[in-house]
N, C-alpha and C positions, 0 to 999 in steps of 0.2 A: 867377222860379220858385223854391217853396221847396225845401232839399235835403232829400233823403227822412230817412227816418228808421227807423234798422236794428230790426227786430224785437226783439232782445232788450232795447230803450232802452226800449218800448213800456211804456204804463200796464198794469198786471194788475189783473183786477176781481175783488171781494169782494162777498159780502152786506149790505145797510144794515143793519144791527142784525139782529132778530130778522124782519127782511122777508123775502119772499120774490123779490126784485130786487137785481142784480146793478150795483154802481157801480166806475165807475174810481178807483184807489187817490190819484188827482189831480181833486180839483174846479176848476171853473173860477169863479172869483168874478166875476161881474159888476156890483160896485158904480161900477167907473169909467167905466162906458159913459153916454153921454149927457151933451151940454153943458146945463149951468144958469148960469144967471147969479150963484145964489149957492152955497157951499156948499165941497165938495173942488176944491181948483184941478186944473188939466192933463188933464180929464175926456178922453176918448176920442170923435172924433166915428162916425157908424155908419160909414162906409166904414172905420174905422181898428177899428172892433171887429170887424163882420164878416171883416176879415182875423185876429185872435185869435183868433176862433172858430172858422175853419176850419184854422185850424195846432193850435188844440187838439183838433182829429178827427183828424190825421194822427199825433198821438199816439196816438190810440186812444179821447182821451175822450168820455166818453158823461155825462157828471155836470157840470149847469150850476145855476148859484146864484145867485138874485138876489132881490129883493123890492120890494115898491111903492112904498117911499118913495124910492129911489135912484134920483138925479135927476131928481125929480117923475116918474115915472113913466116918467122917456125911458130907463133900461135895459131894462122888462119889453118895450117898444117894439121896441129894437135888437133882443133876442134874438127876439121873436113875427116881426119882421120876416124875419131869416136862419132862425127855425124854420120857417115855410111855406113854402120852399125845398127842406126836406129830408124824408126821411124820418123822420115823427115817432114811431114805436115803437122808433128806434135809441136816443134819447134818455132822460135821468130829469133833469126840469126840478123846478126846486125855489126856491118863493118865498116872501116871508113879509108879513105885516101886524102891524099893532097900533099904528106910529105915525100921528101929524096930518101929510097930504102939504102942508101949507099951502098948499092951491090955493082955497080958499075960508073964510069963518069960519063955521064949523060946530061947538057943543061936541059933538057924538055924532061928529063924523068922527075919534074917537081913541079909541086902548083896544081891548079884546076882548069887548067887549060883543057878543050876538048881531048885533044891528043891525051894527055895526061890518063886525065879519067874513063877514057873509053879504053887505053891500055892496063887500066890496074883491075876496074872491075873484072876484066877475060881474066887475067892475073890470080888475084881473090877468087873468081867461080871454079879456078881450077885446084888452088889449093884446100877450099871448103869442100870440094867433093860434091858440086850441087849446081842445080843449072841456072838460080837466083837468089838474091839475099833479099831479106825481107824491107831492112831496114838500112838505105845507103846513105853516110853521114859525112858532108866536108868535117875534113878534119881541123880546119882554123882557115882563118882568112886569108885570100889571096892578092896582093898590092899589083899583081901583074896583068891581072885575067877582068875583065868586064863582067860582073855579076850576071849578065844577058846571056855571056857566051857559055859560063859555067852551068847555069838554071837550066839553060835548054836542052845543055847535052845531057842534063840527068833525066829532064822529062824524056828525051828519048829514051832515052834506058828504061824509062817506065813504058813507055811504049813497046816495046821490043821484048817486054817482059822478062831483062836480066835485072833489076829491082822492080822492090813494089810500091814502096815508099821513099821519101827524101827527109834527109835530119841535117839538121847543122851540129856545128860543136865547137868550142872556144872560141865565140864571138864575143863582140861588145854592144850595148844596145844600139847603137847608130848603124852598125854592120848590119845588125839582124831585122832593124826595119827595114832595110834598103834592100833586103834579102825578099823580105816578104811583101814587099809594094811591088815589086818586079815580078814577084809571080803572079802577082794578082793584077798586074796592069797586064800581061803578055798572055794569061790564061794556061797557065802552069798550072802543075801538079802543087796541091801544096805540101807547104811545109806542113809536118807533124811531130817535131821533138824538136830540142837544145839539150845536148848532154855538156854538159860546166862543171865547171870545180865549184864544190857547194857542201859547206860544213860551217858548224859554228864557228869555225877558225878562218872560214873567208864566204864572206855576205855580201862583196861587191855585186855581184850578178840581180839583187836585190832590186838594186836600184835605178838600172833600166833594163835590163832585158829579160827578167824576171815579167818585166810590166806589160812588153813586146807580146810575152806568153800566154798570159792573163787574156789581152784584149784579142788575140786571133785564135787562142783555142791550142794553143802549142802545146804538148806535154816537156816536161822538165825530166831530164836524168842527169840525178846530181853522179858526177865522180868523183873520187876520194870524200866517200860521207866523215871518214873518221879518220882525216888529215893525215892520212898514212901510218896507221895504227895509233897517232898522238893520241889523239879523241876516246881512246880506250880505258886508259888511265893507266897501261902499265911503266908509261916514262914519265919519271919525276922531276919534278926541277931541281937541277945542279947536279944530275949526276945524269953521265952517258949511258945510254943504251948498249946492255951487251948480249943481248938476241934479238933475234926477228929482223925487218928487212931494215929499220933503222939503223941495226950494229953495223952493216956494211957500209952505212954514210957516216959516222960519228964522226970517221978522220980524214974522209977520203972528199973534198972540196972538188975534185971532178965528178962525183956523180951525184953530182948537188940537181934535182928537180923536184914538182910540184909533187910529184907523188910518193917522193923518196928525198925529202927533204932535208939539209945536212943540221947539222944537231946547233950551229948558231946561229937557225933563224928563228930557235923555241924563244922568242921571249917572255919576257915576265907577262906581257898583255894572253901571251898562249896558254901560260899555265894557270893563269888567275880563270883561265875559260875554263879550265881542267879541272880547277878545284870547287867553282861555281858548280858545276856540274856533276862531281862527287857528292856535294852536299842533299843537291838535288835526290842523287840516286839513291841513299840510304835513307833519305825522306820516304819513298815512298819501296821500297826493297828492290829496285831494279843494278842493274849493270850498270857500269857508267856508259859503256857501247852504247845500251838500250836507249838510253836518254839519251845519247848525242845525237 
């Protein structure tokens, strides 16, 4: 039995952006859920997720995040699986498309092409177990697609009531104004998030499309707050990780990415952030988590 958890620890909820819904100040990321045979090692299987998801309600939260390609499909699974359990208007689920789940060879199963997106959302409703996501989020930019042709087919999706919202994610600031002048020249639905990579270990988003966010009202959802467990303080310089999800990259240069990072992209500028930030925490008795 888990031990409670004192009211004033509890998540507090805010507006998404310029929405009119209300999310927990803590999302729950669901990229680890679901074993794959290739991909992020020490994946979560569902009996090991569905226990995270219900210790992250007894925090309070109501804000889940996941998208199609994570692990081929077997996150939106886990969570559709545990959301038909629950009551579904307590919730604000939030998925995303635009990459190839390589489950077949198909060249249109990739990108934001209408076809694309209007194939993955049915896709996603069926494996969340739900007849809309709250929050539908391109997954990164697309060199193929007309920002016109991708904006509209989401506003219909809004129309048609399979979303209710539209987010972007892994854009750059030039991307995400031209994102946001087009809905607002054509009378689109607007934007109301940027989910980015955003930790003291990476600040670039700072400095435009941070600004982007500021001036239209976007809400920000940073990913990997704590550079994939770096930010913790439990990896120290000059010695490898030998638990948690970095042991699996220490040696392994194929499953080198942003959120599972291989052990020689720590450099001395990463640790010098780690130890700024140590000093910090026993300043005032916090965690180094806390503070990062």
């Amino acid at each position: 039995m888990s031990t409670p958890i004192p009211d004033e620890k509890k998540v507090v909820y805010n507006f998404l952006g310029r929405s009119g819904i209300k999310v927990s100040n803590i999302s729950l990321g669901c990229a680890t859920f679901g074993e794959v045979t290739w991909g992020w090692p020490d994946q979560c299987n569902e009996e090991l997720s569905h226990k995270i998801l219900n210790r992250y309600v007894e925090w309070g939260g109501n804000f889940l995040d996941t998208a199609d390609v994570y692990a081929v499909g077997n996150s939106e699974t886990f969570v559709g699986r545990w959301l038909e359990k629950q009551p579904r208007d307590k919730f604000v689920i939030a998925t995303k498309c635009r990459m190839d789940m390589g489950v077949e060879q198909n060249v249109n199963n990739v990108g934001l092409s209408r076809r694309h997106i209007t194939e993955s959302i049915d896709r996603s409703l069926q494996r969340l177990h739900t007849d809309f996501v709250d929050l539908y989020q391109i997954h990164a930019w697309d060199d193929g697609t007309t920002v016109e042709e991708t904006l509209r087919t989401l506003d219909d999706l809004v129309r048609v009531g399979k979303i209710r919202y539209v987010g972007l994610s892994n854009v750059t600031g030039w991307q995400m104004q031209k994102l946001v002048d087009t809905s607002e020249k054509y009378g689109l639905n607007s934007i109301v998030s940027l989910q980015q990579q955003y930790s003291l270990a990476n600040r670039d988003s700072e400095l435009e499309a941070f600004q982007v966010c500021k001036a239209s009202g976007i809400a920000v959802l940073p990913w990997s707050p704590l550079k994939g467990g770096l930010l913790t303080g439990k990896v120290k310089r000059g010695v490898k990780p030998t638990e948690g999800r970095l042991r699996s990259v220490a040696d392994d240069i194929a499953a080198v990415n942003q959120a599972s990072p291989h052990w020689s992209t720590f450099n001395d500028k990463t640790f010098d952030i780690v130890d700024t930030v140590e000093v910090i925490a026993k300043k005032h008795g916090r965690s180094i988590a806390q503070v990062a």
